[in-house]
C-alpha positions as CSV (number, residue, x, y, z in Angstrom):
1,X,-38.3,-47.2,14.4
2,X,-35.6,-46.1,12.8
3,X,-32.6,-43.4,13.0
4,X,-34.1,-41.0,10.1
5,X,-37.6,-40.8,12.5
6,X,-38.6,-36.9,12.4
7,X,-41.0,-35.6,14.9
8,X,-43.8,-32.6,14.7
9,X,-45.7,-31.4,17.7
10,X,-48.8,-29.5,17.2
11,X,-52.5,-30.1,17.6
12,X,-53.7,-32.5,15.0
13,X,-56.3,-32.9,12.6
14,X,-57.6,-35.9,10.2
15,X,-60.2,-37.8,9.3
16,X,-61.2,-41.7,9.0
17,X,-64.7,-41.1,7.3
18,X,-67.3,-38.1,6.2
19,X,-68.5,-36.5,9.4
20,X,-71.2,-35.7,7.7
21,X,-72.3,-39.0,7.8
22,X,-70.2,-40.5,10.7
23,X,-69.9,-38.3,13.9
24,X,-66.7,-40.4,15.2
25,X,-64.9,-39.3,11.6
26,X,-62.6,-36.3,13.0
27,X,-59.2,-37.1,14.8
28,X,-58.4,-34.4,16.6
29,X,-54.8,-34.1,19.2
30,X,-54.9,-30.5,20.8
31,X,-51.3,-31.6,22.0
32,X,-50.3,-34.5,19.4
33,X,-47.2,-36.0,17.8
34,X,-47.0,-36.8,14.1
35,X,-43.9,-38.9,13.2
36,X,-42.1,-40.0,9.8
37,X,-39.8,-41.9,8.5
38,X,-38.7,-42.4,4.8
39,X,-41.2,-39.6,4.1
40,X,-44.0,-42.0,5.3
41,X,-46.7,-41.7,8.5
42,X,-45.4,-44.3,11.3
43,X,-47.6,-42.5,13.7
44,X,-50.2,-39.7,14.9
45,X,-51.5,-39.9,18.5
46,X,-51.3,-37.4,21.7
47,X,-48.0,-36.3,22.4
48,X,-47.7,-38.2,25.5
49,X,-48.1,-41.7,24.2
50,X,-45.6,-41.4,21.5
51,X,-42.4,-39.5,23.0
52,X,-41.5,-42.9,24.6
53,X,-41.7,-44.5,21.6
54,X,-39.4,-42.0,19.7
55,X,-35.1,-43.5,18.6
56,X,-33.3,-41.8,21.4
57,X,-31.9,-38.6,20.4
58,X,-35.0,-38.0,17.9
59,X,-35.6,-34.0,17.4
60,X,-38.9,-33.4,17.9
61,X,-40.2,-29.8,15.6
62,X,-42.1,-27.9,17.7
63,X,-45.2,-26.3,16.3
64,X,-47.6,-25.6,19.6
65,X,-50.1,-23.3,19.0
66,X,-50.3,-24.4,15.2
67,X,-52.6,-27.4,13.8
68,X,-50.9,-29.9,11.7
69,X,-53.0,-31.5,8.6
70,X,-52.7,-33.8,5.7
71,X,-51.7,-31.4,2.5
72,X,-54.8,-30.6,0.9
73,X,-56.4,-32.2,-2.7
74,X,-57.5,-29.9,-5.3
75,X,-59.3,-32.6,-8.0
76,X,-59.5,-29.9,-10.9
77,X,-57.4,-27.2,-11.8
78,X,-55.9,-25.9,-14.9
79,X,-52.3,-25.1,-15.2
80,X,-51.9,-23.2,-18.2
81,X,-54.6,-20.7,-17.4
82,X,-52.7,-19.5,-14.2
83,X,-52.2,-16.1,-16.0
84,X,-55.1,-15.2,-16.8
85,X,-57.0,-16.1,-13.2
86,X,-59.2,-12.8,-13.2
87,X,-60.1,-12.0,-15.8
88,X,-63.8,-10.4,-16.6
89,X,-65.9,-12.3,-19.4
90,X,-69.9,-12.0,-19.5
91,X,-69.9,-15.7,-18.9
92,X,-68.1,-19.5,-19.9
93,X,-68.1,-19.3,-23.1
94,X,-67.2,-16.2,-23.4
95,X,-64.3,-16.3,-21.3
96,X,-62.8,-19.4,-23.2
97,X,-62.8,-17.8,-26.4
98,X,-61.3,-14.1,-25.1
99,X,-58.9,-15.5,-22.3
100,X,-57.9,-19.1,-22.5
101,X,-57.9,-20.4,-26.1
102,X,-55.4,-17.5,-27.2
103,X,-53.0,-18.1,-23.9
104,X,-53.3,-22.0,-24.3
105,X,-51.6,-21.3,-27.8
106,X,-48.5,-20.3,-26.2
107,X,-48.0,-23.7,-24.4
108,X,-46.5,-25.5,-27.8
109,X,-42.9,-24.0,-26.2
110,X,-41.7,-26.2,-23.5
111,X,-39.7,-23.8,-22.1
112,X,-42.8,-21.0,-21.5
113,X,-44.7,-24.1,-20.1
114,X,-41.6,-25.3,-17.6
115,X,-41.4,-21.2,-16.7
116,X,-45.7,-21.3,-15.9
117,X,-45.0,-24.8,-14.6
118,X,-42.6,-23.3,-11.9
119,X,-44.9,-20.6,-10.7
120,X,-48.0,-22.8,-10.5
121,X,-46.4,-25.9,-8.6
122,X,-45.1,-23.3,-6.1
123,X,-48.6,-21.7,-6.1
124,X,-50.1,-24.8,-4.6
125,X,-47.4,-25.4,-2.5
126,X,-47.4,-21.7,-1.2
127,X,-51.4,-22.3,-0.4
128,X,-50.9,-26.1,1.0
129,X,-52.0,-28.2,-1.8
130,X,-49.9,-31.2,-2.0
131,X,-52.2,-32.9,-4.9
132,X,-53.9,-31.6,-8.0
133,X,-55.5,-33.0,-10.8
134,X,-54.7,-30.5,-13.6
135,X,-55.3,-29.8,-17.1
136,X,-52.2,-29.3,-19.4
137,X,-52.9,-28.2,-23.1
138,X,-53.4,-29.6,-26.4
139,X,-49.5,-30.0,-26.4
140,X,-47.3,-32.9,-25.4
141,X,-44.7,-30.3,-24.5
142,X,-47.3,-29.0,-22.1
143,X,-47.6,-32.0,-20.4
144,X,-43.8,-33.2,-20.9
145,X,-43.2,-30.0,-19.0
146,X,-45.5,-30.1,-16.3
147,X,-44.8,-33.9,-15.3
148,X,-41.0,-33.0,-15.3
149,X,-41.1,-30.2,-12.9
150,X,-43.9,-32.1,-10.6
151,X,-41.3,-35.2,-10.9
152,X,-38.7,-33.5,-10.1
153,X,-40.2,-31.9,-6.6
154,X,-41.1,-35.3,-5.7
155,X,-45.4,-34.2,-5.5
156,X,-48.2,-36.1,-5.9
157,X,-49.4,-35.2,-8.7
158,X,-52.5,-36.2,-11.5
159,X,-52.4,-34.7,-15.3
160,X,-53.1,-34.8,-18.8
161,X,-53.1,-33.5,-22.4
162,X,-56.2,-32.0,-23.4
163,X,-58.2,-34.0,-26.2
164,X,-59.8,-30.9,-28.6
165,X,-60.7,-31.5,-32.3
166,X,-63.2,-29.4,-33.0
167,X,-65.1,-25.5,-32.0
168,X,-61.9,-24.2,-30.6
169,X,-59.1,-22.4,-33.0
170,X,-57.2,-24.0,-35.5
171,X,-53.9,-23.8,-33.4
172,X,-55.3,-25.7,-30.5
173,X,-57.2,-28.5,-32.5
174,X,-55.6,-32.1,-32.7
175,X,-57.6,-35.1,-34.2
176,X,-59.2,-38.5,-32.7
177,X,-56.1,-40.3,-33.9
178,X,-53.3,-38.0,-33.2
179,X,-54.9,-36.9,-29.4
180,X,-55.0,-40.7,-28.8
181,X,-51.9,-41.5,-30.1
182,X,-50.0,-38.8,-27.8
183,X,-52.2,-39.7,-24.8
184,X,-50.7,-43.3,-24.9
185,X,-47.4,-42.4,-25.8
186,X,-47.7,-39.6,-22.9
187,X,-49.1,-42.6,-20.3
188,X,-46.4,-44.8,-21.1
189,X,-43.7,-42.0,-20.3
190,X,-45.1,-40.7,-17.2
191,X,-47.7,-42.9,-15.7
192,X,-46.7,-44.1,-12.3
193,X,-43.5,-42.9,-12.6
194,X,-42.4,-41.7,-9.3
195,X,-45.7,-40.0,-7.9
196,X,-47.0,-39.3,-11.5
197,X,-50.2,-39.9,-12.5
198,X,-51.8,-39.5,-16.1
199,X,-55.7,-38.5,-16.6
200,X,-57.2,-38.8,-20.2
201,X,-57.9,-35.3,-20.7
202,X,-61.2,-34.7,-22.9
203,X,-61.9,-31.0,-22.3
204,X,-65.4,-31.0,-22.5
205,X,-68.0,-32.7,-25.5
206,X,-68.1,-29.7,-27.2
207,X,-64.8,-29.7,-28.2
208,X,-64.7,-32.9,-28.6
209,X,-66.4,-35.1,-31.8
210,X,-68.2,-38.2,-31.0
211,X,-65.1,-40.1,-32.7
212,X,-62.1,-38.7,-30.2
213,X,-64.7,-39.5,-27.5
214,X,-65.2,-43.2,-28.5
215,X,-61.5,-43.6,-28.6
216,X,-60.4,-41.4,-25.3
217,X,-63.3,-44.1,-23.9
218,X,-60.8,-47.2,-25.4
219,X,-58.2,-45.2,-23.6
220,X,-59.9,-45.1,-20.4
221,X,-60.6,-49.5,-20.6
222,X,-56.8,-50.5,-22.1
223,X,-55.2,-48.5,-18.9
224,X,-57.9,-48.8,-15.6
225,X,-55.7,-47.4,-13.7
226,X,-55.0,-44.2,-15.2
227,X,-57.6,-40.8,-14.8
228,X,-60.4,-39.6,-16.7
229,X,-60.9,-36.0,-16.2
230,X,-63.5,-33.4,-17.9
231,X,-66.5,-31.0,-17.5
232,X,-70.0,-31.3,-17.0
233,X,-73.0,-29.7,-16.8
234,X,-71.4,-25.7,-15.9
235,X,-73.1,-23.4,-17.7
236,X,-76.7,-23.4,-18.9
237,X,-75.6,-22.0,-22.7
238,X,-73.1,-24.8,-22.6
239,X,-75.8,-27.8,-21.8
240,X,-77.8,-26.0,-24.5
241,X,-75.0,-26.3,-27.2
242,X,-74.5,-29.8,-26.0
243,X,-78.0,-30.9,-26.7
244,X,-77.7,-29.4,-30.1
245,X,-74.3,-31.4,-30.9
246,X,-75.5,-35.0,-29.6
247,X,-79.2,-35.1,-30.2
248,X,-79.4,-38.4,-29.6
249,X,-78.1,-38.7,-25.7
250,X,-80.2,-38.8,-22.9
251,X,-78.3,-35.5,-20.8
252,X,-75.1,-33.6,-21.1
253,X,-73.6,-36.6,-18.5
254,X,-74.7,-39.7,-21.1
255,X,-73.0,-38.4,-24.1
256,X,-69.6,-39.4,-21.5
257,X,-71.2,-42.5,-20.6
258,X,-72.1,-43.7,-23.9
259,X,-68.4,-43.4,-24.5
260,X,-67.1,-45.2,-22.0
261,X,-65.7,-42.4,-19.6
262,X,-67.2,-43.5,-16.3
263,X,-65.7,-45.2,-13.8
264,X,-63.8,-44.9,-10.5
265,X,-60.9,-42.3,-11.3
266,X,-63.3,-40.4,-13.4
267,X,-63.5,-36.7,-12.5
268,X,-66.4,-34.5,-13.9
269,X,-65.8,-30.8,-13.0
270,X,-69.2,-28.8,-11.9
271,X,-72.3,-30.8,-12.3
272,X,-74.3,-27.9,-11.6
273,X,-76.9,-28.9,-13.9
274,X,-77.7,-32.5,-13.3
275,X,-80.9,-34.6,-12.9
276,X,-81.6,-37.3,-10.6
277,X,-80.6,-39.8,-13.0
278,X,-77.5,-38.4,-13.6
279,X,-76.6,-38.3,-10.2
280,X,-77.3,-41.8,-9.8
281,X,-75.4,-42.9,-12.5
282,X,-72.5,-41.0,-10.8
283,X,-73.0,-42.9,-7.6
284,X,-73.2,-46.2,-9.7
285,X,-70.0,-45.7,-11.5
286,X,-67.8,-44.4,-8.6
287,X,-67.6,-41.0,-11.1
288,X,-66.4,-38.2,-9.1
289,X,-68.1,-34.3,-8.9
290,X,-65.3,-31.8,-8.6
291,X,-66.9,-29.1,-7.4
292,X,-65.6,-25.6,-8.2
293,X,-67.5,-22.5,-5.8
294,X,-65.0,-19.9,-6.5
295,X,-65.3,-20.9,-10.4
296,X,-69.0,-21.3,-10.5
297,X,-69.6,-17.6,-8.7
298,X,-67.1,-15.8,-10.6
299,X,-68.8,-17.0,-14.2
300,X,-72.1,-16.6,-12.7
301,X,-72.9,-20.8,-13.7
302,X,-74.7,-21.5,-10.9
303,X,-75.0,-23.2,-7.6
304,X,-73.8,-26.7,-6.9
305,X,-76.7,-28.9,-5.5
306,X,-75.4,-30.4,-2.4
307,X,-78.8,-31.7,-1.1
308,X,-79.3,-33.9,-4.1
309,X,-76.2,-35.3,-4.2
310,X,-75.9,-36.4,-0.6
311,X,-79.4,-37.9,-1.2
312,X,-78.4,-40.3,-4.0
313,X,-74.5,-40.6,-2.8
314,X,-73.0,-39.0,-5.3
315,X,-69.1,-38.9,-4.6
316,X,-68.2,-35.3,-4.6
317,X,-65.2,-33.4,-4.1
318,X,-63.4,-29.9,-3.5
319,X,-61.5,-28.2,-6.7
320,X,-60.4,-24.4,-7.3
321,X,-60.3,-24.4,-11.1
322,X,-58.3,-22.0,-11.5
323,X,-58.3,-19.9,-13.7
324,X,-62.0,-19.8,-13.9
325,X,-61.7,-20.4,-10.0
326,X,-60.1,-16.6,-8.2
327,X,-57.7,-18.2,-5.7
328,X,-55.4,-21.3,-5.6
329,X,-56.0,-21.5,-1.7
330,X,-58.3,-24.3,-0.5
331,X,-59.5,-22.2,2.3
332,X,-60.6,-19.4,0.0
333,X,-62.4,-22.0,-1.7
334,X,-64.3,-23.3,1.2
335,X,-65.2,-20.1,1.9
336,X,-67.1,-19.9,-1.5
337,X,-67.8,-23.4,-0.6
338,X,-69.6,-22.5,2.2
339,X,-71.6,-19.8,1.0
340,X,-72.9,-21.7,-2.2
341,X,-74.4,-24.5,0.2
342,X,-76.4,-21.7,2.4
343,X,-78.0,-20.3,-0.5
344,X,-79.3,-23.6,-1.0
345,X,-80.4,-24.0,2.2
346,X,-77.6,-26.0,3.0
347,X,-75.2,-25.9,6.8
348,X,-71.7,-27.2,5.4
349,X,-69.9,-27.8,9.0
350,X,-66.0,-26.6,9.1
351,X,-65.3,-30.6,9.7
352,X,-67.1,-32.0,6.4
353,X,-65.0,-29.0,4.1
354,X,-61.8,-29.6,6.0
355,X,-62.8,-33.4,5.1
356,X,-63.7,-32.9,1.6
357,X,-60.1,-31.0,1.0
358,X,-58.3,-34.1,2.2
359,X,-59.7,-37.7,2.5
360,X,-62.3,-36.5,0.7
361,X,-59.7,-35.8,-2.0
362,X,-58.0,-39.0,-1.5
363,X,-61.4,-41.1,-1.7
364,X,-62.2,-38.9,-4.9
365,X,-58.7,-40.2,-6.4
366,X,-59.1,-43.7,-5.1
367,X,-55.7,-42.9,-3.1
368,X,-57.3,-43.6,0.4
369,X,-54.1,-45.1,2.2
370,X,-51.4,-43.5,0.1
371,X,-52.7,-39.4,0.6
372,X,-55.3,-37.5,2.9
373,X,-54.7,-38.7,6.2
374,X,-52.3,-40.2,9.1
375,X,-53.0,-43.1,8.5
376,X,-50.0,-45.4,9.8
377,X,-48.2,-45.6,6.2
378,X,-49.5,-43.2,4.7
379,X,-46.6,-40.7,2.6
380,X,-46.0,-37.9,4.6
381,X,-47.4,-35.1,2.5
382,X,-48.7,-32.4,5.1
383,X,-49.3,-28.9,6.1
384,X,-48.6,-26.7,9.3
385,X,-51.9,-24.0,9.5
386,X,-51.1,-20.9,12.2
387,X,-54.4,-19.8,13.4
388,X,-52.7,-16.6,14.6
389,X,-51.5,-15.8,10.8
390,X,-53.5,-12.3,10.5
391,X,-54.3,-10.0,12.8
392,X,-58.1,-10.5,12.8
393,X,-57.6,-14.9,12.7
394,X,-55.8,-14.4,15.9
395,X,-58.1,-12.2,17.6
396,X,-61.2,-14.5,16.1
397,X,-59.4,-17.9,16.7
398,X,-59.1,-16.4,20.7
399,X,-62.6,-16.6,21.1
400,X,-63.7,-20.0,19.5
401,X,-65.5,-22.4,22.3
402,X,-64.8,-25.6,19.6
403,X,-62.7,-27.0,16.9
404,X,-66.1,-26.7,14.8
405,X,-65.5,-22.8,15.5
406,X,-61.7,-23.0,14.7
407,X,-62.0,-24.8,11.7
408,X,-64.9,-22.2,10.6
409,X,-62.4,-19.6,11.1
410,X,-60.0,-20.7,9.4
411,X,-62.6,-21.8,6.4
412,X,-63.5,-17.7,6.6
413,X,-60.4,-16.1,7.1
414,X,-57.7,-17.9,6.0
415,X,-55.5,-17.7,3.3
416,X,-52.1,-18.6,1.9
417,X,-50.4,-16.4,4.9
418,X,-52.4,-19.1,6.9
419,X,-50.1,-22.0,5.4
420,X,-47.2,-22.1,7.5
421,X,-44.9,-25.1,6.1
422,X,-45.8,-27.2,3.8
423,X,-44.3,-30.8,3.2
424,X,-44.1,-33.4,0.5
425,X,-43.0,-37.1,1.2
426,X,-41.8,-35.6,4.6
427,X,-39.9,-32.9,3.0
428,X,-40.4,-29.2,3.4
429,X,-41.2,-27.9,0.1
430,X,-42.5,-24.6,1.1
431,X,-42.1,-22.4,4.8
432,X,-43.4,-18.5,5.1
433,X,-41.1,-16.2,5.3
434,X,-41.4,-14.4,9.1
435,X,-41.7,-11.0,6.9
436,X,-44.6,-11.5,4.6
């Protein structure tokens, strides 16, 4: 090891697999030792194996009585709607045309999209999320803005200029040409630079003809490494309206797939209203569900179908979406989580949604080995969680018998005051004030 080696004692959690599907997935350490160096894992085991190993001289952080976790992934948000989380539409579509289309108009200023930028990075950060995948706007500058702040933080972070030429307003429309055009010339300036990722951004078919598709699919094969991010299947007017605009494809899902936009790295936010075949097609490709509960409640667009996608391994994911989603926290969001799989019938244990919000998320982003656990070399992007944050997850986290029970409580009743420190490439990037 070397001199810069930083220490961090708390109880530990991570995962090497789903424990839905593999009871030996969760690593727990009631008394463990995480330990960096160059902002990278070199270690995670019980506190009394590693303190011999530690450079003499090595300061060890103590946070006993506080559980230590990789940062959590959040595989679909949008940045540019943070002002308008909240607000009350009858439904989807609806709430695009009253809420977001007007205040995505404003994001052809750099400087309002740096300012919005700003607040939402530290949003995340604030509520522990390390990695997002996130929508800009129709505007370079959007993007331009976003990947300079992100960059300049040092985060792990995905995101991409929306691809819109048609059913939206005239000041939000590009073309096929001129959306691919700026895509490419927005991939070569920020893709894999630093932690930067790009995702070709369609927002969703409707607003997008069958010609910017094609061409966002040409994308998608010229650069395989980059994203592919979009919506699917939400709302039940919105599968409608896209049966009505591509008569010809078998589901909502094939009118992507016809185009070339599945793949690993390909992120389809909601489907909600899937078939069988659909979700087999998912599992075949590697495409990812980003599934939204605070989102899908709060627009009333339905309940995600965990059942059937477990049954044909369909890789699924966690997501806020805000600002259709109503909080940027990840616990809040399992919460909703939760809740949407009981009235399906479905149990979702603490484990698999602690799971799902970190090398789920890795696994989702094909970044298994670089985010989402503490995994020896892993980067050191991780959160500090206090289960004695609020007076009633104190007197609740007394009385848990398990970490199935703690990690339910904290699933339940946490929130950003939860989020103690968070870190980035083994830097704290956000700590709680002792007064808030």
């Amino acid at each position: 090891m070397t001199s810069n080696v930083q220490a961090y004692r708390a109880s530990l959690l991570h995962f090497c697999n789903d424990p839905a599907f593999d009871e030996h997935a969760t690593l727990w350490h009631t008394d463990g030792l995480l330990v960096i160096a160059d902002g990278k894992v070199v270690a995670a085991d019980d506190y009394d194996k590693l303190l011999s190993t530690l450079p003499a001289g090595t300061t060890v952080h103590d946070w006993r009585g506080k559980i230590i976790t990789p940062g959590f992934i959040d595989t679909h948000v949008h940045y540019p709607q943070t002002d308008i989380i909240g607000s009350p539409a009858s439904g989807l579509l609806p709430w695009l045309n009253t809420y977001t289309f007007p205040t995505e108009g404003r994001f052809d200023d750099e400087a309002h999209a740096t300012e919005v930028a700003d607040f939402f990075l530290a949003e995340l950060l604030r509520n522990g999320t390390t990695t997002a995948a996130v929508y800009c706007t129709v505007h370079p500058q959007s993007v331009n803005a976003f990947f300079g702040r992100s960059h300049a933080l040092n985060l792990r972070m995905i995101a991409g200029k929306v691809m819109m030429d048609r059913n939206a307003p005239e000041f939000l429309l590009d073309t096929p040409e001129s959306s691919a055009r700026d895509s490419e010339t927005l991939i070569n300036r920020w893709h894999n630079k630093g932690r930067q990722h790009y995702a070709i951004t369609p927002r969703f078919a409707p607003t997008s003809s069958d010609a910017q598709l094609k061409l966002a699919g040409e994308l998608a094969s010229q650069y395989p490494d980059t994203y592919i991010q979009t919506h699917v299947a939400e709302n039940t007017d919105e599968v409608k309206w896209v049966k009505e605009l591509f008569p010809d494809s078998r589901s909502y899902l094939d009118v992507y797939d016809r185009c070339g936009l599945m793949r690993k790295r390909a992120l389809y936010a909601h489907c909600i209203w899937l078939d069988d075949g659909d979700r087999a097609r998912m599992a075949a490709t590697h495409s990812v569900a980003t599934v939204c509960p605070t989102s899908n409640l709060f627009l009333g667009s339905g309940l995600f179908d965990f059942a059937g996608a477990d049954k044909l391994h369909m890789p699924v994911s966690l997501a806020t979406d805000v600002g259709g989603g109503t909080s940027f926290s990840m616990l809040q969001t399992m919460n909703e989580l939760y809740k949407v799989g009981r009235m399906s019938g479905i149990h979702l244990a603490a484990q698999r949604m602690f799971y799902m919000a970190t090398l789920g998320g890795a696994r989702a982003l094909q970044l298994e080995g670089t985010i989402g656990s503490f995994a020896t070399g892993c980067e050191a992007d991780f959160i500090v969680l206090d289960p004695q944050s609020t007076p009633l997850l104190s007197r609740r986290s007394a009385t848990t018998n398990s970490l199935e029970e703690q990690l339910f409580a904290l699933a339940m009743l946490g929130d950003d005051r939860t989020i103690t420190a968070t870190y980035s490439a083994g830097i704290c990037v956000h700590q709680r004030s002792a007064w808030i």
